[in-house]
C-alpha positions as CSV (number, residue, x, y, z in Angstrom):
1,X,-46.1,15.9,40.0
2,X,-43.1,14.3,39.5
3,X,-40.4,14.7,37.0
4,X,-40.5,11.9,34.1
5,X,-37.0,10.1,33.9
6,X,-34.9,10.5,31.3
7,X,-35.2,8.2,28.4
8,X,-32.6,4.9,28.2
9,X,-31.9,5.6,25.0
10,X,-30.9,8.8,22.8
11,X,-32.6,8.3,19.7
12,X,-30.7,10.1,17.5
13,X,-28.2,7.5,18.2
14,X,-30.6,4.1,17.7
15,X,-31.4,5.9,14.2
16,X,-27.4,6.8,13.3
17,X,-26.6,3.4,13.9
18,X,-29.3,2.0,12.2
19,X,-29.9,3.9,9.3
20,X,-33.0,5.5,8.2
21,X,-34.9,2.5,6.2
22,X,-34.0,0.2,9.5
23,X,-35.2,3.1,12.0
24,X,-39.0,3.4,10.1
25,X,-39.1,-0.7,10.5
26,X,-38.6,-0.6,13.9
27,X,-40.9,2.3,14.4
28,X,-43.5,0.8,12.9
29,X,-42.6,-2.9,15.0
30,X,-43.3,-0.9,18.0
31,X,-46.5,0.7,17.1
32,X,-48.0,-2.8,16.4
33,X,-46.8,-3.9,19.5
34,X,-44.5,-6.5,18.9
35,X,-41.9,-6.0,22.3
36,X,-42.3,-8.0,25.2
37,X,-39.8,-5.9,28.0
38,X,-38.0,-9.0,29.7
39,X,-35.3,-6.6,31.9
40,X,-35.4,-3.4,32.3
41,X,-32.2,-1.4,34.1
42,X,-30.9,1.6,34.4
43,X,-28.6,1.0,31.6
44,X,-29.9,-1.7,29.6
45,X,-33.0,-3.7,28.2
46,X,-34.2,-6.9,27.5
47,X,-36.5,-8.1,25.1
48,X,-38.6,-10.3,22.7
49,X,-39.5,-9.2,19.4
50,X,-41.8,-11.0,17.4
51,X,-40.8,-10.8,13.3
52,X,-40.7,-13.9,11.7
53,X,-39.9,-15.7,14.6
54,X,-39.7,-14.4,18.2
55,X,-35.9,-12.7,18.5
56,X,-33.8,-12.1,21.8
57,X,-32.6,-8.7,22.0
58,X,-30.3,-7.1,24.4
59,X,-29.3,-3.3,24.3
60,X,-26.8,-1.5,26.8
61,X,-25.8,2.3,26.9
62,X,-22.6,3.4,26.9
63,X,-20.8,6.8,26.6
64,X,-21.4,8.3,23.3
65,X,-22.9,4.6,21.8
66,X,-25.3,1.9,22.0
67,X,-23.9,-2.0,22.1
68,X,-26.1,-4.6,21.9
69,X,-27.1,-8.0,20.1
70,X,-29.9,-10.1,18.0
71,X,-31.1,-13.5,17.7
72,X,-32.1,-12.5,13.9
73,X,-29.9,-13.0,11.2
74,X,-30.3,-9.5,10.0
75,X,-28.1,-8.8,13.2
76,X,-24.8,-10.7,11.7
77,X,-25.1,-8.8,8.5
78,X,-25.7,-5.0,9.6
79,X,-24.7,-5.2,13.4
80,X,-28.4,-3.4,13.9
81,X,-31.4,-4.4,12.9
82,X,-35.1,-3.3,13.1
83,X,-35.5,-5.6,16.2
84,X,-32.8,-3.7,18.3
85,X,-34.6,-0.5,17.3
86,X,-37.9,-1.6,18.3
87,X,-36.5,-2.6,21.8
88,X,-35.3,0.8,22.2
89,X,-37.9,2.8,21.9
90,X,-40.1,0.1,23.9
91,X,-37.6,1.0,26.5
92,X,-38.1,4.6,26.3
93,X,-41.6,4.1,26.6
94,X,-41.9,1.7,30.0
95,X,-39.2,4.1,31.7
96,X,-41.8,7.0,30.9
97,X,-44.6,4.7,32.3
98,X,-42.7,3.7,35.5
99,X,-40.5,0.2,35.4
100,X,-42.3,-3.2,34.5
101,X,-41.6,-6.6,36.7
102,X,-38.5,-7.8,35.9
103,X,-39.0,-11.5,34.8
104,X,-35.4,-12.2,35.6
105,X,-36.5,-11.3,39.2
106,X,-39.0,-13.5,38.9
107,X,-37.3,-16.4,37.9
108,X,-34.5,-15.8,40.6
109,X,-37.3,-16.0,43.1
110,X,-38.9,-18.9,41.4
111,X,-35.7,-20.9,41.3
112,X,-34.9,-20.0,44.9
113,X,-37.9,-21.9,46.0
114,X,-36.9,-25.4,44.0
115,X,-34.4,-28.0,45.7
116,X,-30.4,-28.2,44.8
117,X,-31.9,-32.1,42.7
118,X,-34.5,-30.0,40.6
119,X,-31.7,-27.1,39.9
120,X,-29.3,-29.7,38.8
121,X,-31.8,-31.4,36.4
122,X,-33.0,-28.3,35.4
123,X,-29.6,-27.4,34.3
124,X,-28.6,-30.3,33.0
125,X,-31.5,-30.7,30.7
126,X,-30.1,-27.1,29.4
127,X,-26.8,-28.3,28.7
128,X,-27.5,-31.1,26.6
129,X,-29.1,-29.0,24.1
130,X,-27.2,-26.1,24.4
131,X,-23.6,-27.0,23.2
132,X,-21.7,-23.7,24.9
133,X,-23.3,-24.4,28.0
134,X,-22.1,-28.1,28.1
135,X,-18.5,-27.1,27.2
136,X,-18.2,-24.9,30.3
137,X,-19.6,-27.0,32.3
138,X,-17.4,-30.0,31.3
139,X,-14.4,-27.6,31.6
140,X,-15.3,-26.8,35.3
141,X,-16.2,-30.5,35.8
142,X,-12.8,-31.3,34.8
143,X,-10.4,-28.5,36.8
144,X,-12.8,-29.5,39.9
145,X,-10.1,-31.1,42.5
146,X,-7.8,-31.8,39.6
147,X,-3.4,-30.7,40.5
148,X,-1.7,-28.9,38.5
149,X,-1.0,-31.9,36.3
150,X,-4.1,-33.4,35.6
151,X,-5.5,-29.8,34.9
152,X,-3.0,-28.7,32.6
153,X,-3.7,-32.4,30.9
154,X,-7.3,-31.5,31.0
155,X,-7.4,-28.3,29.7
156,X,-4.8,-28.9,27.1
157,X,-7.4,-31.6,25.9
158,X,-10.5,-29.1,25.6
159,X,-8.2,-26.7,23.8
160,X,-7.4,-29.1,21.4
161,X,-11.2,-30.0,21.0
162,X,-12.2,-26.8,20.8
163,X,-10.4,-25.3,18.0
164,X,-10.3,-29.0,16.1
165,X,-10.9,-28.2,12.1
166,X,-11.6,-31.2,10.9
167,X,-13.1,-30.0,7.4
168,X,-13.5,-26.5,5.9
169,X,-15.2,-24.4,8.4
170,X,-17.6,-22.2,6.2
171,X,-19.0,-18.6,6.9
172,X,-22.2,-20.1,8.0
173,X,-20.1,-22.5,11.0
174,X,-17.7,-19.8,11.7
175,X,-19.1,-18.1,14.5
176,X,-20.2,-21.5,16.6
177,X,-16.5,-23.1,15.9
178,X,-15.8,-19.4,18.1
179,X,-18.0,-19.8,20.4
180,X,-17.0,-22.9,21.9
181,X,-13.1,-21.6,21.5
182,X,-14.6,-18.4,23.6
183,X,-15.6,-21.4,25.8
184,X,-12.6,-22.5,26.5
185,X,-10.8,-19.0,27.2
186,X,-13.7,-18.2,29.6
187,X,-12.4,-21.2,31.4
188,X,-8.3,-20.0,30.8
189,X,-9.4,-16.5,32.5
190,X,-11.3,-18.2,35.5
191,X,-7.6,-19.8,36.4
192,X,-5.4,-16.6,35.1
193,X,-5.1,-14.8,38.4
194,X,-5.3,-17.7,41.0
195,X,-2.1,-20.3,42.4
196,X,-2.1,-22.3,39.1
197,X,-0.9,-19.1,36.8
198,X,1.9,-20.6,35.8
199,X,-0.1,-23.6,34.0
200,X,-2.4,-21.1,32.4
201,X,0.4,-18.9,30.6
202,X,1.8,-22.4,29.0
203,X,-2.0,-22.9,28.0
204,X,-2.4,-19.5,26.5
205,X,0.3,-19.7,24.3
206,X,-0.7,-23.3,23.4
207,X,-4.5,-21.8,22.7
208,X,-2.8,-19.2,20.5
209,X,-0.8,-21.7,18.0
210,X,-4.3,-23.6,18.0
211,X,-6.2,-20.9,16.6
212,X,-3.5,-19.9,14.5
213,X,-2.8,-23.2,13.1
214,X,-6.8,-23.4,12.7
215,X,-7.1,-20.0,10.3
216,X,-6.4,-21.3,6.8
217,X,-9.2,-23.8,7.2
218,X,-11.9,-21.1,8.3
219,X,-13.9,-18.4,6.2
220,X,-13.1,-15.6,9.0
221,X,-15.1,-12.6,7.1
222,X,-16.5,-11.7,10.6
223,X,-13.0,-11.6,12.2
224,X,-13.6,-14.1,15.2
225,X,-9.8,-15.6,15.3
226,X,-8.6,-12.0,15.9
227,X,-11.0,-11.5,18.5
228,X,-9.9,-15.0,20.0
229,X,-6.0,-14.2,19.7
230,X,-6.7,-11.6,21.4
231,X,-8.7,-12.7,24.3
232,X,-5.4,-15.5,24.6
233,X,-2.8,-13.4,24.6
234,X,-4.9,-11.3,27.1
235,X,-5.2,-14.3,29.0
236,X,-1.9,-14.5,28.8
237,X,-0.8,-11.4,30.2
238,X,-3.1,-11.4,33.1
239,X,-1.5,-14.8,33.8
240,X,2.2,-13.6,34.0
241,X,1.4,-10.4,35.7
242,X,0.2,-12.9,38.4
243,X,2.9,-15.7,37.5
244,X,5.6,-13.4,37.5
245,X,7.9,-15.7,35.4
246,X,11.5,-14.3,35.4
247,X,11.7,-11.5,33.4
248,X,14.8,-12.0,31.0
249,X,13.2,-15.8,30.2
250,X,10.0,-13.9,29.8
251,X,11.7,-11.3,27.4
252,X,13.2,-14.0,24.7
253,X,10.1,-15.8,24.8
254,X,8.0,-13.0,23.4
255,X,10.7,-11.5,21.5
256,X,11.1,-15.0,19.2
257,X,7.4,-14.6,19.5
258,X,7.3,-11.1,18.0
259,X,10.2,-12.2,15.4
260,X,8.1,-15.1,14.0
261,X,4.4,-14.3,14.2
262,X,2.9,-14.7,11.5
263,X,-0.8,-12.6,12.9
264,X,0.4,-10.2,14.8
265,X,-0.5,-11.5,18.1
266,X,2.6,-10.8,19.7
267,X,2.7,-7.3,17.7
268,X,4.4,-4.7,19.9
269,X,5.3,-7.4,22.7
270,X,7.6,-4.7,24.8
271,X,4.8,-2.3,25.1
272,X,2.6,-4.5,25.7
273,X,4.0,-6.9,28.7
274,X,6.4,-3.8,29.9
275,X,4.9,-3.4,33.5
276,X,5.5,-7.5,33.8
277,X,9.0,-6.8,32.2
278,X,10.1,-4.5,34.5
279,X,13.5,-2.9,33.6
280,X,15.2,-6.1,33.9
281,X,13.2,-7.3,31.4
282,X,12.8,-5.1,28.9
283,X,17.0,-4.5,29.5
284,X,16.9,-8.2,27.9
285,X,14.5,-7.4,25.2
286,X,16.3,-4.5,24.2
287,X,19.9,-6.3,23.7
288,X,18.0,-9.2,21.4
289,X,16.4,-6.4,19.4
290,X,19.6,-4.2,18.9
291,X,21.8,-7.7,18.0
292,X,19.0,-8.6,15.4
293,X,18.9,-5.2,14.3
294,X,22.7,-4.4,13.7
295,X,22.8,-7.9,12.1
296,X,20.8,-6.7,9.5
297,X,22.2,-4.4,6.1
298,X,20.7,-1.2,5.5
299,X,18.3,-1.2,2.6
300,X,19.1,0.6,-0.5
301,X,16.5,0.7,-3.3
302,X,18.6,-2.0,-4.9
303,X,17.7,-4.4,-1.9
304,X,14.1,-3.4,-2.3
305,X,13.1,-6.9,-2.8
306,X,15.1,-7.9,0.2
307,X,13.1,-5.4,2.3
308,X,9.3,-6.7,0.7
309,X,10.6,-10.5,1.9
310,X,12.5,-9.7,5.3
311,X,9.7,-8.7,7.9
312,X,11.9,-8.5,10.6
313,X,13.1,-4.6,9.0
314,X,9.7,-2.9,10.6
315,X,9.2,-5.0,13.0
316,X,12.9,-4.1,14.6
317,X,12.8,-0.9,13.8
318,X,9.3,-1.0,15.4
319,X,11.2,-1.9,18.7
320,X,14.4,0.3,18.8
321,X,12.1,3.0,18.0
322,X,10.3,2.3,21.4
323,X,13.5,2.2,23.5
324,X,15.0,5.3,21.8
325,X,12.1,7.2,22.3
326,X,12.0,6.4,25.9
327,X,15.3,7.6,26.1
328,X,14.2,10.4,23.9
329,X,17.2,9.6,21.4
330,X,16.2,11.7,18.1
331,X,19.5,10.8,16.6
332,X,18.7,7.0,17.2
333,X,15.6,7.4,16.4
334,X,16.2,9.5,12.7
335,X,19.1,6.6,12.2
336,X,16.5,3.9,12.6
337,X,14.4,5.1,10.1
338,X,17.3,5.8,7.7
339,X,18.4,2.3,7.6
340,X,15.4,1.4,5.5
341,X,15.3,4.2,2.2
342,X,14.2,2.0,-0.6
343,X,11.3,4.2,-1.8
344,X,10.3,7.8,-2.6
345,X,7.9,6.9,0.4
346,X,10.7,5.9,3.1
347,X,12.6,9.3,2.8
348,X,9.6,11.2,2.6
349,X,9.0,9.8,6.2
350,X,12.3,10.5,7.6
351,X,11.9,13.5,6.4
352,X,8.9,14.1,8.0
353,X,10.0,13.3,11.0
354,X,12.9,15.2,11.3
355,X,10.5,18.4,10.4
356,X,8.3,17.1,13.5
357,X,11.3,17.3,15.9
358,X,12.2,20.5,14.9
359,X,15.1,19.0,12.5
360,X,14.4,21.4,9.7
361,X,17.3,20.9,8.3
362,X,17.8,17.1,8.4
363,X,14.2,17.2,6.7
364,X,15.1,19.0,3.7
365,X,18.6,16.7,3.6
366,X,16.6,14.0,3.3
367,X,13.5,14.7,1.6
368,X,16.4,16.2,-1.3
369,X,18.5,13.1,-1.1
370,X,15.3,11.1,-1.7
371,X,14.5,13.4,-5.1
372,X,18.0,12.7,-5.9
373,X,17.9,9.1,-6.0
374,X,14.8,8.6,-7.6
375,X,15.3,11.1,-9.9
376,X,14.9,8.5,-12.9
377,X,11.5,7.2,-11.6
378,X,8.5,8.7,-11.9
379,X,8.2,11.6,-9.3
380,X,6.8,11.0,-6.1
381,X,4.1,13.7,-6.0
382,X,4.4,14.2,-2.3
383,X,8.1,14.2,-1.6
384,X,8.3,16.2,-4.1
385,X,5.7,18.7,-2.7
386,X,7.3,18.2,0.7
387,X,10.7,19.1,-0.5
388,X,9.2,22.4,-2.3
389,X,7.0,23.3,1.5
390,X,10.7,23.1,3.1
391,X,12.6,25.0,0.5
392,X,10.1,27.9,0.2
393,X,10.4,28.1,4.2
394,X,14.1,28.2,3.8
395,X,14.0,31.4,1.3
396,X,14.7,28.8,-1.5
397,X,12.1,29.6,-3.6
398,X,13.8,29.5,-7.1
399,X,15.6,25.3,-5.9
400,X,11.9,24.5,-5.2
401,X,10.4,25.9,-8.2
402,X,12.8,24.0,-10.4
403,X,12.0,20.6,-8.3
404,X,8.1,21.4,-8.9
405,X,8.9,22.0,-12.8
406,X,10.8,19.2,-13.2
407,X,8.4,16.9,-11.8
408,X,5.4,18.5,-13.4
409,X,7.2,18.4,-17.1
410,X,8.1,14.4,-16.4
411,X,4.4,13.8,-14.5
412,X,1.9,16.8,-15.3
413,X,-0.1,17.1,-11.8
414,X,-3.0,20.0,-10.5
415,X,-1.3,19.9,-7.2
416,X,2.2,20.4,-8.7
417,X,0.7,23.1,-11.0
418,X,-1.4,24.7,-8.2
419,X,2.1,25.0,-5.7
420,X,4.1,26.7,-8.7
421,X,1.1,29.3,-9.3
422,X,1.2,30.1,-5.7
423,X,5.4,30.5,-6.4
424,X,5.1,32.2,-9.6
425,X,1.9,33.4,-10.2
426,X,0.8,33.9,-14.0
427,X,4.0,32.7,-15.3
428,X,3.3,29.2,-14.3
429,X,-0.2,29.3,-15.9
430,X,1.3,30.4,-19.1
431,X,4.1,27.7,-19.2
432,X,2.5,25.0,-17.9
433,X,-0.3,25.5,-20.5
434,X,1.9,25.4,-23.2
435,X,3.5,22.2,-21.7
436,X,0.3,20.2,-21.7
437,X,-0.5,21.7,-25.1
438,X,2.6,20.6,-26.5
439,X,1.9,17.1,-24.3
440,X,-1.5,16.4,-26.5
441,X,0.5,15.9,-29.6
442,X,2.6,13.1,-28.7
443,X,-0.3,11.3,-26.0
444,X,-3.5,9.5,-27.2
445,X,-6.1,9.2,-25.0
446,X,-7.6,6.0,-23.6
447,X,-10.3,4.6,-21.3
448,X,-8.7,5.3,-18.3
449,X,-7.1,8.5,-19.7
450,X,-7.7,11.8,-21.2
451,X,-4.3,13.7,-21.5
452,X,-6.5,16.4,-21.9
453,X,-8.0,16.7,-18.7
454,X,-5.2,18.8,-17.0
455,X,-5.5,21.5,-19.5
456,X,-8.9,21.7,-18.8
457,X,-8.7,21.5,-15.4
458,X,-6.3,24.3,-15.1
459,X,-8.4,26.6,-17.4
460,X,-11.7,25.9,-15.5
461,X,-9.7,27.1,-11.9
462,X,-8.2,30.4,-14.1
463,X,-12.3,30.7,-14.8
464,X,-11.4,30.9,-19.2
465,X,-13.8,29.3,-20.0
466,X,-14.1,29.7,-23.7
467,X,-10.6,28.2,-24.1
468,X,-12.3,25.2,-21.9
469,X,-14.9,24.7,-23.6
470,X,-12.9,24.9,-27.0
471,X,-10.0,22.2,-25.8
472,X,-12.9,20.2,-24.5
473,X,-14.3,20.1,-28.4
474,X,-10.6,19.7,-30.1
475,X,-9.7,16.4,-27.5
476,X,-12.7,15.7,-25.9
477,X,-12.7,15.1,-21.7
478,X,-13.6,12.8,-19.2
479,X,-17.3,12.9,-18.4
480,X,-16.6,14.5,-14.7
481,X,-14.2,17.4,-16.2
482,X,-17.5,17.6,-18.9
483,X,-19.8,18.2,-15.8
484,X,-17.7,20.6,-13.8
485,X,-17.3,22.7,-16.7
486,X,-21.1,22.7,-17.7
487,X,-21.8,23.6,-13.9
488,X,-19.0,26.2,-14.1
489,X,-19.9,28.1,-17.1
490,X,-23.6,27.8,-16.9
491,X,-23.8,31.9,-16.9
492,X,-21.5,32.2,-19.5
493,X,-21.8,29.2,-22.0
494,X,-25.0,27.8,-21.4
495,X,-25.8,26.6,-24.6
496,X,-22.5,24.3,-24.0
497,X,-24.1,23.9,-20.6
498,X,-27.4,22.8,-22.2
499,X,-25.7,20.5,-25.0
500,X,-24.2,18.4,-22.2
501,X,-26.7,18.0,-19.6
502,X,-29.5,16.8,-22.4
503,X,-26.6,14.4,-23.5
504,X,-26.1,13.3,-20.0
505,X,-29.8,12.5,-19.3
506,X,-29.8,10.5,-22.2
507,X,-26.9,8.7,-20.5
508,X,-28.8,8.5,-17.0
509,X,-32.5,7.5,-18.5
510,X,-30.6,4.7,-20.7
511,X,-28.5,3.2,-17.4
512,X,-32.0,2.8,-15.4
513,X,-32.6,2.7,-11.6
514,X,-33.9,5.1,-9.4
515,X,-30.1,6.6,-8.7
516,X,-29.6,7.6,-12.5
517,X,-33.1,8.9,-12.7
518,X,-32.9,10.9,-9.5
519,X,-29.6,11.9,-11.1
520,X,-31.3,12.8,-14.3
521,X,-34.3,15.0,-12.5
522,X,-31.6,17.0,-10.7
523,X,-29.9,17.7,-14.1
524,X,-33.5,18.5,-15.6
525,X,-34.4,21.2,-13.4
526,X,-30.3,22.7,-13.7
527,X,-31.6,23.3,-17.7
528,X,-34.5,24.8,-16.5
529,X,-33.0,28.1,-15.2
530,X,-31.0,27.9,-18.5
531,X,-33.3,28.7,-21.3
532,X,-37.3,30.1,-21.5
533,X,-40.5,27.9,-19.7
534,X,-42.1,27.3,-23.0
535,X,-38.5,25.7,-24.3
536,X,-38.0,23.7,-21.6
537,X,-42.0,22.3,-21.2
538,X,-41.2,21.3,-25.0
539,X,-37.7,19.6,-23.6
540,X,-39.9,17.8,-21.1
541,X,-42.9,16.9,-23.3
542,X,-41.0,15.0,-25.9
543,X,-38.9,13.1,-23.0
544,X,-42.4,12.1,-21.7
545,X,-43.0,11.0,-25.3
546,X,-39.8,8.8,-25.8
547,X,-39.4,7.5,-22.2
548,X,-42.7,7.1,-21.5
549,X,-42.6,2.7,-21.0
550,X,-40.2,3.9,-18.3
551,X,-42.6,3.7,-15.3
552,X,-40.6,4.1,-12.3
553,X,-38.6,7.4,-14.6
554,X,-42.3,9.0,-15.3
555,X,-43.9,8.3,-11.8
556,X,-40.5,9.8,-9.6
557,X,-39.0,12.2,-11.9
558,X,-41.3,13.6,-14.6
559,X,-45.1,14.2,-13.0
């Protein structure tokens, strides 16, 4: 007997990337029979599946995923649908069974036996109702026997065509205004690594400010122009790794690139195009970079504005960062990213790199330097818990206690709070609790905001509950700080425990929808381990009684 093969697909994968509800849909598309298996290979499957209209569906297996498409619409919005589902497990089946004909190798065979006139009618015919499938073919019609010249002419025409907005291009007409573009570059790519490189690189970059220039005039929600600029600059690349253009020309043209783009196409040029570069190259790239860059003034948080308008700043530093690393320059390196301190944020990164090179030191230089000159503003809860982390390392306990207190007193934070426990232990319960006390006089709550909270907070994690439960009665709490407490102190204060959670089902019954009311029943059996059977049947009854027009809340939660 021989071993079955292995199935094509895992299905613990089909149903993660589908989801559960999809999964079932499929399943049950496959029981009824509803997959036609076109291809079958060792990787991959194609098939029909019959929903409300007959959909193509490809699948392919790939390390640790599956990638695929479908002719649904379902597919556009979720990426997998009960179609693609259905198709796997199909798959799974015939490989059990032993392959099926392949209908694609019945079509090659049948096409084989027709003459070259029938083919070209055949095709044809195709082309005139198939839009894609006419622009490639018109593209290749028009390269065929055409110099340099008359191609670049050519091409530069169907690039123009291609990516023409002529009105708004809605959601709906996004993806074909793409797919004739994708056209286009399939036609750039056939000509990137052959004699005529030279013409495709100017064509690249001309497809690029096309596309670019098209954007503003196209509801992109599924993201084809950066999938196009992409594929261009791509095209590109290929096309002067062949071309091999002179490398300093090459150099300024993708730095003023870099400099001014707008999308990012040209992001990260030197990395990018550095085996094209070559040292010669990137020798130029690096001297443009480092002029632009000293030309620039360092930013102070009084030229914050100047920093917010001026992209150039990380896109610079961006680059000298490269070429000092590769010359494994820390110093340059540290300097680059101090010439741009304009937030709490900005010397919390320095200093965190410093710390990563083994800079010690410089880190806690910098990270106090940046406390210093925001010390008016309102603390920056992690360069502030930074700065502490590096003190305390340093032996500097009581210098990072006093940064943690003075922060907490101008900004009360649990993370603040929590590192000066671990400092000072009890102590910092004691005054931090009189803090926020004394904090509650002078701040009124609001709908975003319970000064409160923090004082509960920190006596729920010191387990005083009593004094909890008492602050939560004298200034009330926000109704997540009401639920952790009730969970908290169920053993101890259930009554408070009971109070809230029959006040909270009222909440959950009155919102409606099977998440409140699965909510609701979850909270309903909590009471129940809370008080006597006979109590909580009562508790139940009368919700039965007052509820009881609430269908979906009596058949899911309460029989």
């Amino acid at each position: 007997m021989m071993d079955q093969p292995p199935p094509l697909f895992d299905m613990d994968t089909v149903r993660k990337a589908a989801g559960g509800k999809i999964f079932a849909r499929g399943e049950a598309y496959h029981r009824e029979g509803r997959v036609e298996i076109l291809s079958l290979g060792s990787h991959r499957v194609t098939a029909r599946v019959l929903g409300g209209q007959r959909y193509r569906v490809l699948l392919e297996r790939r390390t640790g995923r599956i990638d695929g498409e479908c002719s649904c619409p379902a597919y556009d919005d979720w990426d997998f649908c009960k179609h693609m589902v259905a198709a796997a497990l199909a798959a799974n089946a015939r490989t059990a069974d032993g392959p099926d004909e392949d209908i694609f190798v019945r079509i090659r065979d049948y096409l084989r036996g027709k003459d070259t006139g029938a083919l070209i009618e055949m095709i044809v015919d195709l082309a005139e109702r198939d839009d894609a499938l006419f622009r490639k073919l018109e593209i290749a019609v028009a390269a065929s026997g055409a110099d340099d010249g008359t191609l670049e002419t050519r091409l530069r025409r169907a690039i123009d065509e291609a990516t023409a907005v002529r009105e708004f291009i809605d959601y709906r007409m996004a993806g074909d205004w793409a797919a004739g573009v994708d056209a286009v570059l399939d036609a750039l790519r056939n000509f990137a690594s052959g004699p005529r490189t030279g013409t495709i690189t100017t064509l690249a970059i001309h497809a690029i400010d096309r596309i670019e220039r098209a954007i503003d005039a196209i509801d992109d929600s599924d993201g084809h122009c950066g999938m196009l600029l992409e594929q261009a600059r791509q095209i590109h690349r290929d096309a002067c790794r062949a071309a091999k253009p002179d490398p300093a020309k090459l150099a300024r043209d993708l730095f003023d690139r870099e400099m001014h783009d707008g999308f990012g196409t040209f992001a990260n040029a030197a990395i990018v195009y550095q085996d094209i570069l070559g040292e010669a190259g990137l020798a130029e790239y690096r001297r443009l970079a480092a002029s632009a860059w000293e030309a620039l003034p360092p930013l102070t948080p009084t030229r914050r504005g100047q920093a917010d308008m001026d992209s150039r700043y990380p896109r610079l530093a961006a680059i000298m960062d490269f070429f000092a690393q590769r010359d494994a320059d820390v110093e340059a390196r540290i300097a680059i990213r101090a010439k741009d301190l304009t937030s709490p944020g900005d010397y919390l990164r320095l200093a965190e790199f410093c710390r990563a090179e083994g800079r010690e030191k410089d880190a806690l230089r910098y990270a106090g330097e940046g406390l210093w000159v925001f010390e008016d503003a309102r603390p920056d809860r992690r360069l502030v818990l930074f700065t502490a982390d590096l003190q305390v390392e340093a032996g500097r306990k009581d210098d990072a206690a006093a940064h943690l207190w003075r922060a907490f007193e101008k900004a009360p934070d649990f993370g603040l709070y929590h590192k000066l426990g671990k400092i000072e232990g009890k102590a910092a319960r004691e005054r931090a609790l009189t803090h926020l006390k004394e904090r509650l006089v002078l701040e009124k709550a609001s709908a975003w905001y319970r000064p409160s909270d923090l004082l509960i907070q920190i006596l729920i994690h010191g387990k005083d509950y009593e004094a909890a439960w008492r602050a939560m009665h004298d200034h009330g709490a926000s109704a997540s700080l009401k639920e952790k407490l009730a969970k908290e102190s169920e053993m101890t204060h259930p009554n408070e425990a009971l109070a809230f959670y029959n006040e909270r089902v009222e909440t959950l019954v009155g919102l409606g929808g099977n998440s409140s009311y699965e909510e609701a029943a979850r909270l309903i059996t909590r009471m129940a381990a809370l008080r006597g059977a006979k109590e909580q049947a009562a508790y139940v009854a009368d919700l039965k009684t007052r509820h009881r027009r609430k269908r979906n809340f009596m058949r899911f939660f309460l029989t």
